[in-house]
Every structure is written in C-alpha cells, then in structure tokens.
C-alpha positions as CSV (number, residue, x, y, z in Angstrom):
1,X,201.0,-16.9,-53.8
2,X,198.8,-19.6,-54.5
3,X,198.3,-23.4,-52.3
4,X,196.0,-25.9,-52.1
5,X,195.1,-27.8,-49.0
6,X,195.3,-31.9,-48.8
7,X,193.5,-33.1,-51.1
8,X,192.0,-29.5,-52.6
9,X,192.5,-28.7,-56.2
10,X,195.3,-26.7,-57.1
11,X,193.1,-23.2,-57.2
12,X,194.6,-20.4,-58.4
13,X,198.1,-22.7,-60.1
14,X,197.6,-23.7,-63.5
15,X,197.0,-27.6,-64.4
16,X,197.2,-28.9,-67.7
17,X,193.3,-29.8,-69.0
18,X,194.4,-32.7,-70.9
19,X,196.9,-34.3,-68.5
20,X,199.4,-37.2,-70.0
21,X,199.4,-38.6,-66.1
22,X,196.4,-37.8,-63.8
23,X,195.7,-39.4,-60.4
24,X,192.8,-39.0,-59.1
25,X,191.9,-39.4,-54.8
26,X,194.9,-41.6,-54.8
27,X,196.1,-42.6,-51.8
28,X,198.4,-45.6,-50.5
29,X,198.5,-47.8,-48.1
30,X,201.4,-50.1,-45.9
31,X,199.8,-52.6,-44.2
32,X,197.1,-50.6,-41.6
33,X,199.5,-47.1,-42.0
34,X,198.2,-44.4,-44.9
35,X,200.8,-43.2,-45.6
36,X,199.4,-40.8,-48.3
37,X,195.9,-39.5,-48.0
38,X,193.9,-39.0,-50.9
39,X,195.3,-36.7,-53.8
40,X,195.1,-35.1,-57.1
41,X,197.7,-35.3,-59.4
42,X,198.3,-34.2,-63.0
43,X,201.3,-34.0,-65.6
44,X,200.9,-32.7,-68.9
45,X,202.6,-32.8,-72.2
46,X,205.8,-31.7,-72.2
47,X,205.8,-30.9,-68.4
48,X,208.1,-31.1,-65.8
49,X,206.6,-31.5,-62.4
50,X,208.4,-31.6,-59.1
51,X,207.1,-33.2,-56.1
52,X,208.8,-31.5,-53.1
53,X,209.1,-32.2,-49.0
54,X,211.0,-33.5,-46.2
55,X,212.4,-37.0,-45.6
56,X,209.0,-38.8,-44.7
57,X,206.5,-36.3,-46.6
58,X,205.2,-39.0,-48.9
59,X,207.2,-38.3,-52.0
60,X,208.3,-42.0,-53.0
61,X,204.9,-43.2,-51.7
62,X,203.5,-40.9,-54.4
63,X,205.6,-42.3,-57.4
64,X,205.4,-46.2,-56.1
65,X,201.1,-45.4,-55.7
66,X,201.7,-44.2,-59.2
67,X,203.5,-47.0,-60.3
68,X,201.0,-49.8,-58.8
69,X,204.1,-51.1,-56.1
70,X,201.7,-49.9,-53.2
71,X,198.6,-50.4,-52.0
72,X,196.4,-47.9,-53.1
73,X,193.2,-45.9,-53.9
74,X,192.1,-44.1,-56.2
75,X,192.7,-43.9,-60.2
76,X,195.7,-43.5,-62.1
77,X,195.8,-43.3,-66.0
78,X,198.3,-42.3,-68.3
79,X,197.5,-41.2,-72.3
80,X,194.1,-41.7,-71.4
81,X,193.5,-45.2,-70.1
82,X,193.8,-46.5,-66.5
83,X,197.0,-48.2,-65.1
84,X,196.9,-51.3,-63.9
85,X,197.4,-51.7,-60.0
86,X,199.8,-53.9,-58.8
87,X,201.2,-54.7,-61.9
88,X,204.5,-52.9,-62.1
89,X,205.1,-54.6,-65.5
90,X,202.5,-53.7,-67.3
91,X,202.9,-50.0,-66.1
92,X,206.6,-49.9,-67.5
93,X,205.4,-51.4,-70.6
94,X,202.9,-48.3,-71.2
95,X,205.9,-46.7,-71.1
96,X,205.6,-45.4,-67.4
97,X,209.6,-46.0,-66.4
98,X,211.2,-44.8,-62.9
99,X,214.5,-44.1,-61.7
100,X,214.4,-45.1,-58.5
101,X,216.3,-43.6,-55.0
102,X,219.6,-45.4,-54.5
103,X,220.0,-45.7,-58.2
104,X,219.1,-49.5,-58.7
105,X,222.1,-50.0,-60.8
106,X,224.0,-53.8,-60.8
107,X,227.5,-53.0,-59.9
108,X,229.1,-56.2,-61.1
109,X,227.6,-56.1,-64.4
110,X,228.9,-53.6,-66.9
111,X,228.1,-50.4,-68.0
112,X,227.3,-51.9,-70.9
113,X,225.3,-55.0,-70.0
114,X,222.8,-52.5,-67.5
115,X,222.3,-50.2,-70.3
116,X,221.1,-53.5,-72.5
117,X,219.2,-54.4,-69.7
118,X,217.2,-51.6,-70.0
119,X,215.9,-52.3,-73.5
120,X,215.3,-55.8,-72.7
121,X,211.6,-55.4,-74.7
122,X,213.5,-54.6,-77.6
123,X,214.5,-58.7,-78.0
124,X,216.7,-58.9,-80.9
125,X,216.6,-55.3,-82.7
126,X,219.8,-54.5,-82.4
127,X,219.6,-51.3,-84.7
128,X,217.3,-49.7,-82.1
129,X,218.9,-51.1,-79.1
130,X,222.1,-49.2,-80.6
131,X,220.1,-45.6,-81.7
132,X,218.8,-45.6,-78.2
133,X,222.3,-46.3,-76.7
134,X,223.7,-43.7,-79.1
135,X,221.0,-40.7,-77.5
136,X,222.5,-41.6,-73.6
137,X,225.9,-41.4,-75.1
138,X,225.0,-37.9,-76.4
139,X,223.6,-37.0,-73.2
140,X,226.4,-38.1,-70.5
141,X,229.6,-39.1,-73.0
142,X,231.3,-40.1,-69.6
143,X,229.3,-43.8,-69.9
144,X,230.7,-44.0,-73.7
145,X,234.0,-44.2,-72.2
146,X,232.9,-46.8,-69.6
147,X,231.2,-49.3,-71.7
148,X,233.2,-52.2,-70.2
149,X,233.7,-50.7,-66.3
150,X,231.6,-52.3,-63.8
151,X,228.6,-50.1,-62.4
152,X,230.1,-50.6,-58.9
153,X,233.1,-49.6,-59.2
154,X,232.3,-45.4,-61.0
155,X,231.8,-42.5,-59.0
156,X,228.1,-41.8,-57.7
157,X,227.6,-39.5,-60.5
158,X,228.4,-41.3,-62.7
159,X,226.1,-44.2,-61.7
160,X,223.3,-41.9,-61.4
161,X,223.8,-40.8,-64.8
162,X,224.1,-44.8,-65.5
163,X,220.7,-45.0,-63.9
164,X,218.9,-42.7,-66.3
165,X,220.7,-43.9,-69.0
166,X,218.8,-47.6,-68.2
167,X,215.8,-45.7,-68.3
168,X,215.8,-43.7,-71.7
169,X,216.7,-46.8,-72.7
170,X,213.1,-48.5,-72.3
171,X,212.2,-45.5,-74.2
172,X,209.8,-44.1,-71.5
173,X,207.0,-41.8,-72.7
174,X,207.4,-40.3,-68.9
175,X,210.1,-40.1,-66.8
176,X,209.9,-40.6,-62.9
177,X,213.1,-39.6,-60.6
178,X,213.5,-40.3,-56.9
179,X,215.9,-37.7,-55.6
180,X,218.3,-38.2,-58.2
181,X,220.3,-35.7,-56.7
182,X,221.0,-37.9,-53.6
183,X,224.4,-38.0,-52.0
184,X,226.0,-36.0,-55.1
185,X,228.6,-33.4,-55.0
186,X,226.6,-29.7,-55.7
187,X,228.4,-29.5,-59.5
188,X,228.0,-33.1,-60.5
189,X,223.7,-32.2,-58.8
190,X,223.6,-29.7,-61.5
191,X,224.9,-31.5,-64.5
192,X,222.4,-34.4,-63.6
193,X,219.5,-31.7,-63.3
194,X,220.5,-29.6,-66.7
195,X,220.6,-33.0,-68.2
196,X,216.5,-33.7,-67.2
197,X,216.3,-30.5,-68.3
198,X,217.4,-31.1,-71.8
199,X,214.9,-34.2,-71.9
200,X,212.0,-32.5,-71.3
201,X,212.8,-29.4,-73.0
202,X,212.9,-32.1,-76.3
203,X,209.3,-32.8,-75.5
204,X,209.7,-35.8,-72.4
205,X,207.1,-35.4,-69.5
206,X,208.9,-35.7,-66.3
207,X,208.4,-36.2,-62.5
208,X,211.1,-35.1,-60.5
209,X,210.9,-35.6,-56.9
210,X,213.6,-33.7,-54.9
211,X,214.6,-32.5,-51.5
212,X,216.5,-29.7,-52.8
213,X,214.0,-27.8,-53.7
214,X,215.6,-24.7,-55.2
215,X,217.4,-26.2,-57.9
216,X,213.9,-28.1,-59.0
217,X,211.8,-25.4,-59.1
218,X,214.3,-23.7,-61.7
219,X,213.2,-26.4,-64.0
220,X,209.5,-27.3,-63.0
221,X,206.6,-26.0,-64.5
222,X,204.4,-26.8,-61.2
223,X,205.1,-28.0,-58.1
224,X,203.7,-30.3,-55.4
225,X,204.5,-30.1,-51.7
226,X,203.6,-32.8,-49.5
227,X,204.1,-33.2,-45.6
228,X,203.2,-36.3,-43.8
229,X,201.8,-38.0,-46.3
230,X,199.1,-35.1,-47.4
231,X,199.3,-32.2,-50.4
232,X,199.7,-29.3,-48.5
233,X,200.3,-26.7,-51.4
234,X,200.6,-26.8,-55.0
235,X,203.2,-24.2,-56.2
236,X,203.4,-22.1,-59.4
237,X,207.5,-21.6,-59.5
238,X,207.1,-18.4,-61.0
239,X,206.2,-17.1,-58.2
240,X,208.8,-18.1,-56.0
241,X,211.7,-15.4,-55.9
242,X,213.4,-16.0,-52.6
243,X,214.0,-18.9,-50.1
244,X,211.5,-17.1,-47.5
245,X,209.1,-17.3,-50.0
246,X,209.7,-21.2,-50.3
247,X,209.4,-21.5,-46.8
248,X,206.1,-19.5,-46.0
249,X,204.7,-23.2,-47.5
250,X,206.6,-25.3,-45.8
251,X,205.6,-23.6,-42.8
252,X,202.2,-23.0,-43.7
C-alpha cells in the first residue's frame, strides 16, 4: 500500500496531471490556531475524491480553505486560473458549489422556493431554471412530490437530498459534500451515496468528505486521509480489500 506523509506528494497513488481543482501548500488558519498545515491537493476530470478522518482531522477546514471562508495559504485554482480568497461568491460563481454539514436548507420555505434559490444567477430564465429542476427531479423523485412541503418539516433524508438538489441547481462544474451521510439511517446513506455516484459517473468532479469511510472508498477514485489537521496518507482504493487494511493508515 501506498501513503504520503503531511504535506509529501502522493508517491506511488496516481494524481491526475491536469487537475480540474489543485491546491497547492494550502493551509488554514483560525485566528492564531492552524488548523490545517500545508497540503497538496488535486481533483481531476471526472473524479471523485474522498477526503477521509476523524471528527477534528481537518476535513471541513480543507473544503472551507478551498472555498476562500478561512484564512489561508497557499494557492487554489480551478480550470486553470486561481480562486479568489475570501470571496466565497466569486468562488460559487466559477462554478465551485458546496453542500455543506448540517444541510443548510431553510425549513420554512418550500421545497420549491430552496430549489429556486439555488439558481438565483439564472434571473429570469425560467426555461433553464425548469431543465435544471427537471434533472433533481430525475435524480431523487421524492422532492417532485414535495414541491409545496416546507424543508423543515421532511425526514433527514429527504432534506439532504433537498440540499444537493439546491446545489445541481447552481449548475456546479464541481461538487463539494460535507459528510452528507450525517445522522442518516444506513439505507437512506446509500441511496444518497449511489446518487453522487450517478453524478459523477455522468462526467461531474466531486469532493466527498466522509467519516464512513467504507462506503466512500467504493466510489472514489483516490483518497485523502487527514489527522489533526495534516495529510497523513493518500490512498489508492483499489488497494483496500479489508477494514484492517483501512486501519493500518489510520494507525499509521
């Protein structure tokens, strides 16, 4: 098996050469706490990349350095060009879009009005607005039938499907999770995670950080490990066959 130390390149683990999403020595900052120490970090087309570790290891760090919400350093760019810091906005504009832990949805509003909300760039094009919504609806049908419910008031699952739903529908040319699988009954985990599946399978580059780490290294293509705040391996899922296996890095 193959690992890379903090910081180290991933040796021996394949990494895309022409990346869609590279950081490079990124590292973040709360206050006088690092809370992530300098790191590399690539997605490439058509990828799905997990980001693995215990409560604390620096995984929603990682995605918030990513997204500019932190205080960071380091270079991120996307498609090429360099992400601007501190500038959440801008970031989502370029198509950079997050699902974030908790969910985010707004439970009084309707199903309806927070999948609008989601395509708020689109102004007044309703025909795309409606094409988009027609894709989540193909994806989780559940949210068809509860266009007029408010968020608050569905199941977990449901609102985590609600969740990504407000996310396809900015369009995103990469997908960032934060433990979408959080709180959710084992079946309802697996429909959410065969779901991401499906989206990157049609092409979508996605970042999917997890605690569970089985089920996410059935659908990455490479893995990152972090623990207190440093990379401590980069994993090639293929060659995980066992839970011992997965726990030789944790343990490392």
């Amino acid at each position: 098996m193959t690992a890379a130390a903090s910081g180290a390149p991933a040796g021996a683990v394949p990494v895309p050469a022409d990346p869609v999403l590279a950081a490079r020595g990124l590292s973040a900052r709360y206050g006088e706490v690092q809370a992530l120490a300098p790191l590399d970090f690539v997605v490439g087309p058509g990828e799905l990349v997990a980001v693995l570790g215990p409560n604390g290891a620096g995984k929603s760090t990682l995605l918030r350095a990513i997204l500019g919400l932190v205080a960071t350093g380091g270079e991120v760019s996307f498609m090429g060009s360099s992400l601007p810091r501190r500038n959440p906005a801008a970031v989502a504009n370029r198509g950079v879009v997050l699902v974030p832990e908790g969910r985010g949805i707004f439970g009084p509003m309707t199903v309806a009005e927070n999948l609008e909300l989601g395509s708020w760039r689109l102004g007044r094009d309703a025909r795309e607005r409606q094409r988009r919504m027609g894709r989540v609806f193909e994806l989780f049908p559940r949210l068809k039938e509860r266009l007029g419910q408010a968020a608050g008031s569905m199941s977990g699952g449901e609102q985590q499907m609600l969740a990504i739903g407000r996310a396809l529908m900015a369009d995103p040319k990469i997908l960032l999770l934060d433990e979408p699988s959080l709180g959710l009954a084992p079946r309802v985990m697996e429909e959410i995670l065969e779901t991401l599946g499906v989206l990157n399978r049609a092409g979508l580059p996605v970042v999917l950080v997890e605690q569970r780490a089985p089920s996410a290294l059935k659908l990455a293509h490479r893995a990152y490990l972090l623990s207190l705040g440093r990379l401590a391996a980069v994993i090639d899922p293929r060659e995980v066959q066992s839970h011992d296996q997965l726990a030789q890095y944790y343990f490392a």
